[in-house]
C-alpha positions as a Markdown table, in Angstrom:
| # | Residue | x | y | z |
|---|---|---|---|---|
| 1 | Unk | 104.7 | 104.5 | 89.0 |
| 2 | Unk | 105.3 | 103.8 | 92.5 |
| 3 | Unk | 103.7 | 105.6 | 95.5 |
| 4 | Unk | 104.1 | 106.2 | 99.1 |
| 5 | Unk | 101.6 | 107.1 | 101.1 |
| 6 | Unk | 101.5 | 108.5 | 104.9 |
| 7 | Unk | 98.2 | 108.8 | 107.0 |
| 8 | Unk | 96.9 | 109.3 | 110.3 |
| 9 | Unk | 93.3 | 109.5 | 111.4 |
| 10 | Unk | 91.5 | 111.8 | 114.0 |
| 11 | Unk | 90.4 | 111.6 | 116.8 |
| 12 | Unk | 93.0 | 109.9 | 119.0 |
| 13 | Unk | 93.0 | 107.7 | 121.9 |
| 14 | Unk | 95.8 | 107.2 | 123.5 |
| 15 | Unk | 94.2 | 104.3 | 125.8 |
| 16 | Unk | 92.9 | 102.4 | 123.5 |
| 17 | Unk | 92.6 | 102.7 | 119.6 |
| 18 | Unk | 89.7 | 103.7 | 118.4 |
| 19 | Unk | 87.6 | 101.9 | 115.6 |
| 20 | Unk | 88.7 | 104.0 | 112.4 |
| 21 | Unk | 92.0 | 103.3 | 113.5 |
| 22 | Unk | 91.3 | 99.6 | 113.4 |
| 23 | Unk | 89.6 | 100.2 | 110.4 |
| 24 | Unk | 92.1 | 101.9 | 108.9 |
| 25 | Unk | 95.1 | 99.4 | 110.3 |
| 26 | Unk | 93.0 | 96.7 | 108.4 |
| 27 | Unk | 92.3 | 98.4 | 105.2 |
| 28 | Unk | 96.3 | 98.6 | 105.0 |
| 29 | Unk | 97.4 | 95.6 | 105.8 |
| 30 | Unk | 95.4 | 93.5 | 103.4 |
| 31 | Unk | 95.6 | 96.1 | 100.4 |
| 32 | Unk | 98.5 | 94.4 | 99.3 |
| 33 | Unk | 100.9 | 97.2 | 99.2 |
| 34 | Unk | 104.8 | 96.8 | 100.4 |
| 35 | Unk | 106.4 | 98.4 | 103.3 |
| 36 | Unk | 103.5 | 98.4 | 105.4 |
| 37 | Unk | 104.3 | 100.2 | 108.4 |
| 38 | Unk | 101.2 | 100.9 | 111.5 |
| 39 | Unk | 101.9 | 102.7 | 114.1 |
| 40 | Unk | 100.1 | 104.9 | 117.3 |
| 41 | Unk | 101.0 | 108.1 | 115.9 |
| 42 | Unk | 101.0 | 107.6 | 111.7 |
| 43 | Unk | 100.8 | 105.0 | 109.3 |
| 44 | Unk | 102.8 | 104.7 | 105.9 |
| 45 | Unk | 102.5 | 102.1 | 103.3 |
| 46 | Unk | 104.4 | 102.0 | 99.9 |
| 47 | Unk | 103.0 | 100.1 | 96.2 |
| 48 | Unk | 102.0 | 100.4 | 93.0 |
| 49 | Unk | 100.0 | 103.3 | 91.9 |
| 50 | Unk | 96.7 | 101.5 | 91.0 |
| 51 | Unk | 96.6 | 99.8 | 94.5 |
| 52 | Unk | 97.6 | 102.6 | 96.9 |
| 53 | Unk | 95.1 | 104.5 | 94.9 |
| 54 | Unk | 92.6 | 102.0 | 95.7 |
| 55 | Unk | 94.1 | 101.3 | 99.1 |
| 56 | Unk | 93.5 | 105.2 | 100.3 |
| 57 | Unk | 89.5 | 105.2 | 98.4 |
| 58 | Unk | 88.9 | 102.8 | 100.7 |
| 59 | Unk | 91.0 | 103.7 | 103.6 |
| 60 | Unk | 88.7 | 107.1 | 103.6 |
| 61 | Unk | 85.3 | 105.3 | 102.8 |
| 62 | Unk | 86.0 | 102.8 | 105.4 |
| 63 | Unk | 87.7 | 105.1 | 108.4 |
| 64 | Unk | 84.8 | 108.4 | 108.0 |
| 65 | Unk | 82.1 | 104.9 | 108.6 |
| 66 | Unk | 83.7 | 104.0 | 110.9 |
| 67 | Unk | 84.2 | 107.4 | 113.0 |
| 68 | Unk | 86.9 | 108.8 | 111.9 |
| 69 | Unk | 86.5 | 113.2 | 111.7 |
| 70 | Unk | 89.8 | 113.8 | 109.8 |
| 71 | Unk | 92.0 | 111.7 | 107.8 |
| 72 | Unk | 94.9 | 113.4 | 107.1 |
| 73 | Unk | 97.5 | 111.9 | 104.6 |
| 74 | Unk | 100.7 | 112.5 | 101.9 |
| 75 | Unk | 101.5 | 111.0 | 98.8 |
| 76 | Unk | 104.8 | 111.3 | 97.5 |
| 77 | Unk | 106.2 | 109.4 | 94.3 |
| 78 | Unk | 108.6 | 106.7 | 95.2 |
| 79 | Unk | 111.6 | 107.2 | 92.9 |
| 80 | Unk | 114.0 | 104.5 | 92.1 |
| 81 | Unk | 116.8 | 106.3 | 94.5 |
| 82 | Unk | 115.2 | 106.9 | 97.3 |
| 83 | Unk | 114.0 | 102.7 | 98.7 |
């Protein structure tokens, strides 16, 4: 099964991002997954079921460390049709 997921974390800065961002960036980026896209306002990131499941554990152990005081985020199965 494949999965897409979509996350933003709270509070925002618009100045400067903040260190659950970072965090959060990070986590993402070296997870492995495909279609990695980071951005100011949302974040999606599309894989495997086993790593994007793994990727968001420790997207919301990591971010609520680091500061983070809402993670919100979607998960949608990925099928064949829709890439």
């Amino acid at each position: 099964m494949r999965l897409r997921v979509e996350f933003t974390t709270e509070p925002f800065d618009l100045d400067e991002a903040p260190g659950h961002a970072v965090v959060a960036r990070e986590v993402i980026e070296t997870a492995g997954l495909d279609e990695v896209d980071v951005g100011p306002f949302g974040n999606t990131a599309e894989g495997g079921a086993d790593a994007v499941l793994a990727a968001v554990d420790t997207l919301l152990r990591r971010t609520l460390a680091a500061g983070a005081t809402r993670v919100s985020l979607q998960i949608n199965v990925v099928e064949e049709g829709d890439r």
